[in-house]
C-alpha positions as semicolon CSV with decimal commas, in nm:
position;residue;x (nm);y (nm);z (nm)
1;X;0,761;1,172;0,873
2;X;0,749;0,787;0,919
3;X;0,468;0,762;0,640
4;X;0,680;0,974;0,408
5;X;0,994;0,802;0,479
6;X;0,838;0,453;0,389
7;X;0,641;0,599;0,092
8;X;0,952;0,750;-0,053
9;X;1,258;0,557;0,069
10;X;1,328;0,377;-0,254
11;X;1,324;0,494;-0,609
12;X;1,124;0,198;-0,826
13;X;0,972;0,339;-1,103
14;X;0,580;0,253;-1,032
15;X;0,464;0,460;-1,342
16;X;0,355;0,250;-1,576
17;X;0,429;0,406;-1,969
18;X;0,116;0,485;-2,243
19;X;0,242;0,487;-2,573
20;X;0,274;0,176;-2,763
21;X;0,643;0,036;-2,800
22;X;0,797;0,230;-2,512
23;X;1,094;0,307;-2,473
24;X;1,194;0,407;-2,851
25;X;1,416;0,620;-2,986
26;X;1,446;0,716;-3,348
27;X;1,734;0,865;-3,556
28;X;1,666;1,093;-3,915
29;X;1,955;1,190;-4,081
30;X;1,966;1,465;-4,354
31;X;2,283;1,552;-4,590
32;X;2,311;1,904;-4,722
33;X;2,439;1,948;-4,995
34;X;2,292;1,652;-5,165
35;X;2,572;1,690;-5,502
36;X;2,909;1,837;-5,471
37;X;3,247;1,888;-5,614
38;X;3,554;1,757;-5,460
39;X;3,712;1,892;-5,163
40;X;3,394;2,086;-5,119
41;X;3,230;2,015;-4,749
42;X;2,896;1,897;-4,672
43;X;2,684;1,914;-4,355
44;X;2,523;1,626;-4,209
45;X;2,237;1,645;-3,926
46;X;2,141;1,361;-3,698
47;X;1,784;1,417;-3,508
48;X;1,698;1,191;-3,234
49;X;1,347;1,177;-3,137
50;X;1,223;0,915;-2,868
51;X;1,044;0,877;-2,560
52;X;1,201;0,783;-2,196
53;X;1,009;0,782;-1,835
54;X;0,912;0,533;-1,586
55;X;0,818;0,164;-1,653
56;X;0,713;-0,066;-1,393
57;X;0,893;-0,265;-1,210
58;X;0,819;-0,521;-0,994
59;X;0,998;-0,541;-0,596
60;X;1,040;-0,737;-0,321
61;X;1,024;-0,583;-0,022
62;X;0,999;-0,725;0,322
63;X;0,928;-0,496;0,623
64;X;1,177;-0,516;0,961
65;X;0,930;-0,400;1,226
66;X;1,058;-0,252;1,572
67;X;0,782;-0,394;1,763
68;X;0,990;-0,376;2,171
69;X;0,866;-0,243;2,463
70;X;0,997;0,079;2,402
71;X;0,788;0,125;2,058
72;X;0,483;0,131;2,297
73;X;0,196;0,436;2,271
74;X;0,188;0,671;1,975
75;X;0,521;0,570;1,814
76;X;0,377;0,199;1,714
77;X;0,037;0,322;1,645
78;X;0,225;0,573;1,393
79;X;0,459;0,329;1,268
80;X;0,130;0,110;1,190
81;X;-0,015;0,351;1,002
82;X;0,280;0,439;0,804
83;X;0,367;0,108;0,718
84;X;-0,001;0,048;0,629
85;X;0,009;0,384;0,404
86;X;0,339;0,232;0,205
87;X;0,132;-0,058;0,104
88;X;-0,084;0,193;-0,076
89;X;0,250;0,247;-0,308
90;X;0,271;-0,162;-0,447
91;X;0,053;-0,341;-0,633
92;X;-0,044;-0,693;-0,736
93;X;0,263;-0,765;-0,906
94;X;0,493;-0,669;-0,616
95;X;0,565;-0,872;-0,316
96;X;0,564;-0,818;0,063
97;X;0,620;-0,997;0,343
98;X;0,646;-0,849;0,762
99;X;0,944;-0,937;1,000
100;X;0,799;-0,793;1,334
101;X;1,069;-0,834;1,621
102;X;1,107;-0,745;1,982
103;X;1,334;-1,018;2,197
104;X;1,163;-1,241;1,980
105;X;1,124;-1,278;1,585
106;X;0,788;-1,322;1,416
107;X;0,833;-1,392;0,987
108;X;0,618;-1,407;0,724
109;X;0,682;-1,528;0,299
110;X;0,706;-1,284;0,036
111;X;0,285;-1,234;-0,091
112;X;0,188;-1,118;-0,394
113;X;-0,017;-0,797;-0,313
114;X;-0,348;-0,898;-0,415
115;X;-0,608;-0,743;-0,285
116;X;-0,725;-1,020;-0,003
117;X;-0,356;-1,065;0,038
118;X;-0,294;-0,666;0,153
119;X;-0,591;-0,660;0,350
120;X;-0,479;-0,969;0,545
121;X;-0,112;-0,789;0,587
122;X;-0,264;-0,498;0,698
123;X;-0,453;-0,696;0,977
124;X;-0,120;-0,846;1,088
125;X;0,028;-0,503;1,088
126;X;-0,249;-0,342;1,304
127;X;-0,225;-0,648;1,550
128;X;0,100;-0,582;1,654
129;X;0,200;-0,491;1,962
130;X;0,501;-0,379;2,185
131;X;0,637;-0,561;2,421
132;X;0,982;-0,705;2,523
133;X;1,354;-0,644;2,441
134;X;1,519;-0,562;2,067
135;X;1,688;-0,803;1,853
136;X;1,770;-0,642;1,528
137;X;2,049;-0,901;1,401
138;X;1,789;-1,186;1,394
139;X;1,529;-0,974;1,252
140;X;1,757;-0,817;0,985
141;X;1,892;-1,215;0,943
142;X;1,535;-1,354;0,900
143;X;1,498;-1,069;0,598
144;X;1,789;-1,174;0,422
145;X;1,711;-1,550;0,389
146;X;1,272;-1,456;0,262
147;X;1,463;-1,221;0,012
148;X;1,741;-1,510;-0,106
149;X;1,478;-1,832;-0,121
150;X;1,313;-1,728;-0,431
151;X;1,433;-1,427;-0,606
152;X;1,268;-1,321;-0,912
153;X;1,436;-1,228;-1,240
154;X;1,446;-0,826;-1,234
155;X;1,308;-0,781;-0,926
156;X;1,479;-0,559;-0,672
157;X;1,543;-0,699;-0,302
158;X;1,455;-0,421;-0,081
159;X;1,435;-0,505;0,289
160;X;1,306;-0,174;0,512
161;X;1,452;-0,126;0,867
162;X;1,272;0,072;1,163
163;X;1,406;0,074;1,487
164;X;1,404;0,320;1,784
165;X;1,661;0,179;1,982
166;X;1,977;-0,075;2,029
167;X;1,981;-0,400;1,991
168;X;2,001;-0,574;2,347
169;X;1,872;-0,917;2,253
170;X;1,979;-1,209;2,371
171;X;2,352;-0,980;2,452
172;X;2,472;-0,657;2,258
173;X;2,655;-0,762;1,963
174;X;2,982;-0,539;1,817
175;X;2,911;-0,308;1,468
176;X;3,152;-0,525;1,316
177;X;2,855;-0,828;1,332
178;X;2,627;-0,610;1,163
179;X;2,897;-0,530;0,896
180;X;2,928;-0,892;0,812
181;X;2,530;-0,926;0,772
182;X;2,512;-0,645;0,591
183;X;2,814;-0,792;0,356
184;X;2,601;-1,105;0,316
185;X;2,287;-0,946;0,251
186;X;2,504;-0,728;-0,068
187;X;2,676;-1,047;-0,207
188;X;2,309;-1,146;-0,246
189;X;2,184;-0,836;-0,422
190;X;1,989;-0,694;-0,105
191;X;1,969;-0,357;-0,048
192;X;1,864;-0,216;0,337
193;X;1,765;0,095;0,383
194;X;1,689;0,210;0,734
195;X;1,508;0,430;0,961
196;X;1,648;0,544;1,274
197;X;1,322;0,659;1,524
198;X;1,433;0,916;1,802
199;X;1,774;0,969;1,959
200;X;1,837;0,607;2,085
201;X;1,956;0,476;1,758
202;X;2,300;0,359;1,678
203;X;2,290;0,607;1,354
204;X;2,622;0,536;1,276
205;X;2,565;0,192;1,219
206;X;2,222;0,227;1,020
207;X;2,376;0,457;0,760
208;X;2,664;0,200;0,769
209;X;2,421;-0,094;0,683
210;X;2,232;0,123;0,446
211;X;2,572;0,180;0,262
212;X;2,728;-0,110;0,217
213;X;2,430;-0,261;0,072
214;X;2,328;0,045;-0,184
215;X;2,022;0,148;0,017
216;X;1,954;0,468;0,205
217;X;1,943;0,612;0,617
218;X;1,676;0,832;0,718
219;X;1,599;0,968;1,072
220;X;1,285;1,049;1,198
221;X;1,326;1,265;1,543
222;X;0,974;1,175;1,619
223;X;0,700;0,921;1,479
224;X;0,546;1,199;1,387
């Protein structure tokens, strides 16, 4: 569910279009009668023939990985090879960067997706391991400002939240803190969308987050 979830959580077009001058639409108009009297009536047809679809976009997305004690075993392993799998999905011309985050916050820059660049992500992804207490309002904070240093003209600022629990790091913070990050992160064209692991989650406040800034909640009952 995780790897579908991550493959599919955002709609960017990533099909790139084959005919020559697309998009294009074209309009023929005919008149029937061509000659007539006065007061008489006369038809007129407008066909529109063009050609619509997908055209590549480039993103920005930056990864929010739940990487505390409690992610230990099969849910990080999973969560690993999910986030590995959505790398599959973005190309050279997108970029990714990881924020991996337990009680403490580990951030990377926004990479073009080359392919020495992926293969060095993925080895960062696959190093990670669990350990330690959750602190999501850092980790969601750290997104925000490697989304707002260097935006790119037409480029969507996706950041992607997993987490499996509460966050407990350095004290519990109110919803209403979140709101206000969230808030920010909209005023500056971001859009969250988050994934609530297991039962533990504050779901409430992850679909909140996700609407505020335009993005999207999913739940995954197990990493699975």
């Amino acid at each position: 569910l995780l790897l579908s979830i991550l493959s599919f959580s955002f709609l960017i077009p990533l099909v790139s279009p084959q005919q020559p001058g697309f998009p294009h639409i074209e309009a023929v108009k005919t008149v029937f009668p061509t000659k007539i009297n006065e007061d008489e009536l006369v038809t007129v047809k407008i066909t529109l023939r063009g050609a619509g679809g997908y055209i590549l976009t480039p993103v920005d997305v930056v990864l929010i990985f739940d990487r505390s004690g409690s992610m230990s075993g099969k849910k990080i392993i999973d969560a690993q090879n999910a986030a590995i799998a959505f790398l599959n999905f973005v190309d050279e011309k997108d970029r990714v960067a990881l924020v991996s985050y337990s009680h403490t916050i580990s951030t990377g820059e926004l990479t073009y997706m080359t392919s020495s660049n992926k293969e060095k992500l993925i080895n960062e992804i696959k190093s990670l391991k669990a350990s330690g207490r959750t602190d999501i309002y850092n980790a969601i904070t750290a997104a925000i400002q490697i989304l707002s240093a260097h935006p790119r003209e037409n480029a969507p600022l996706i950041a992607i939240l997993l987490t499996d629990g509460l966050h407990n790091w350095p004290t519990p913070l109110p919803d209403s803190e979140f709101i206000v990050l969230a808030e920010q992160a909209k005023n500056r064209d971001i859009m969250i969308y988050t994934i609530g692991l297991g039962r533990d989650v504050n779901e409430p406040l992850l679909k909140k987050i996700a609407s505020i800034t335009n993005g999207r909640y999913y739940f995954a009952p197990t990493s699975n």
